[in-house]
C-alpha positions in Angstrom: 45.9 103.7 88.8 46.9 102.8 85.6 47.4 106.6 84.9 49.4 107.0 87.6 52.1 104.5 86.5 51.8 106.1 83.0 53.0 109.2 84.5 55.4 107.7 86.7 57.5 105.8 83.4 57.2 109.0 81.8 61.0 110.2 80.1 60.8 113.2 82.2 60.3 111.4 85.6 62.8 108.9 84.6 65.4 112.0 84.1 64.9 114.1 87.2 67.9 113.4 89.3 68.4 114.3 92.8 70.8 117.0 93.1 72.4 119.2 96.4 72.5 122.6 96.9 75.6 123.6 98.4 76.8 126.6 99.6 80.4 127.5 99.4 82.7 130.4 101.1 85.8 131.5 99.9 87.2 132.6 102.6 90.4 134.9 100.5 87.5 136.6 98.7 84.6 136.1 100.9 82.4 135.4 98.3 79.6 132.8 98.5 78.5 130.5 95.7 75.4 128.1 95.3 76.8 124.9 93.8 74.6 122.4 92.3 75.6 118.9 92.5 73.9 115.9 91.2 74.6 112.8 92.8 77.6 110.9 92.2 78.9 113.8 90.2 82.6 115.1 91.1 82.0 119.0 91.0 84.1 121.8 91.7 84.9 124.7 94.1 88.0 126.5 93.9 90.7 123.9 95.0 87.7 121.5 96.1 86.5 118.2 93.9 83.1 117.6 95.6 81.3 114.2 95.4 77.6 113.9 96.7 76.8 110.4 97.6 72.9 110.9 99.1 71.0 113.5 99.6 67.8 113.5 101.2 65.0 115.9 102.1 62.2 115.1 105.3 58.9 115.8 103.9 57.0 119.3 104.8 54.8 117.6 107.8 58.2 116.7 109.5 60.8 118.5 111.2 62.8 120.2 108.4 65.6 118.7 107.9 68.4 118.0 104.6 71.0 116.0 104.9 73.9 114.7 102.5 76.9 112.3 102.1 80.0 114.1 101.1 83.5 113.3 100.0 85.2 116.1 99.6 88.8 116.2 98.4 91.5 119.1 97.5 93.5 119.1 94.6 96.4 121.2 95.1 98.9 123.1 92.5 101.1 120.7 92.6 98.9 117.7 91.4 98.6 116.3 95.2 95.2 115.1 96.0 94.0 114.6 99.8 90.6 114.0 101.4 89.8 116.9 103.6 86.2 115.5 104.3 84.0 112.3 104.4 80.6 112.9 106.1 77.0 113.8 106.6 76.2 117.6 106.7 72.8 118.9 108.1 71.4 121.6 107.1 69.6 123.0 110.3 73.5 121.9 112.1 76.4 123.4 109.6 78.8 123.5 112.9 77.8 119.6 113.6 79.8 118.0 111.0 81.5 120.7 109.0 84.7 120.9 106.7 87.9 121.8 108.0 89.4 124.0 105.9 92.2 126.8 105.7 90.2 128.7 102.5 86.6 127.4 102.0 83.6 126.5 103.6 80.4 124.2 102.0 77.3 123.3 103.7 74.4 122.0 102.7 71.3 123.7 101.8 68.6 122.0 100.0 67.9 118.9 98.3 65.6 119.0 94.9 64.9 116.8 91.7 66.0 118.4 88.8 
């Protein structure tokens, strides 16, 4: 046991960080990306400043299932900044809870330690 908690207090464990895979469209080009975002870290896509508040992943003897909280917003040319989403997304549902948008698409994918 004591081992075990040896392991656990390890630097390395104490660095992995939960981060989302996303998947984004641009619709213009129709290219897909794979975005990695760590939690609580703004990224971006295109126009989009992505914030992923929770992520979580239902273990292997479950249903499969990955969700995610995401704040989404879209800074434009002109410096404007506007909220285009505030949600869950699930995986196995894109269409459920998706983002409204006139040039990209993100979803969820998977949910990992890094």
């Amino acid at each position: 046991a004591a081992l075990l908690v040896l392991l656990a207090a390890s630097p390395a464990a104490a660095q992995a960080r939960r981060t989302a895979i996303l998947q984004g469209l641009d619709k213009v080009t129709a290219r897909i990306s794979t975005i990695e975002a760590p939690l609580d870290k703004r990224v971006a896509f295109g126009t989009l400043r992505i914030t992923v508040r929770t992520c979580n992943k239902r273990p292997p003897e479950e249903f499969p299932e990955t969700t995610a909280f995401l704040e989404i917003l879209d800074e434009k040319r002109d410096e404007t900044v506007s909220e285009v989403f505030s949600g869950w997304m699930f995986a196995s549902s894109p269409a459920l809870s998706a983002l409204e948008h006139p040039v990209y698409d993100i979803w969820i994918k998977d949910c990992i330690l890094r």
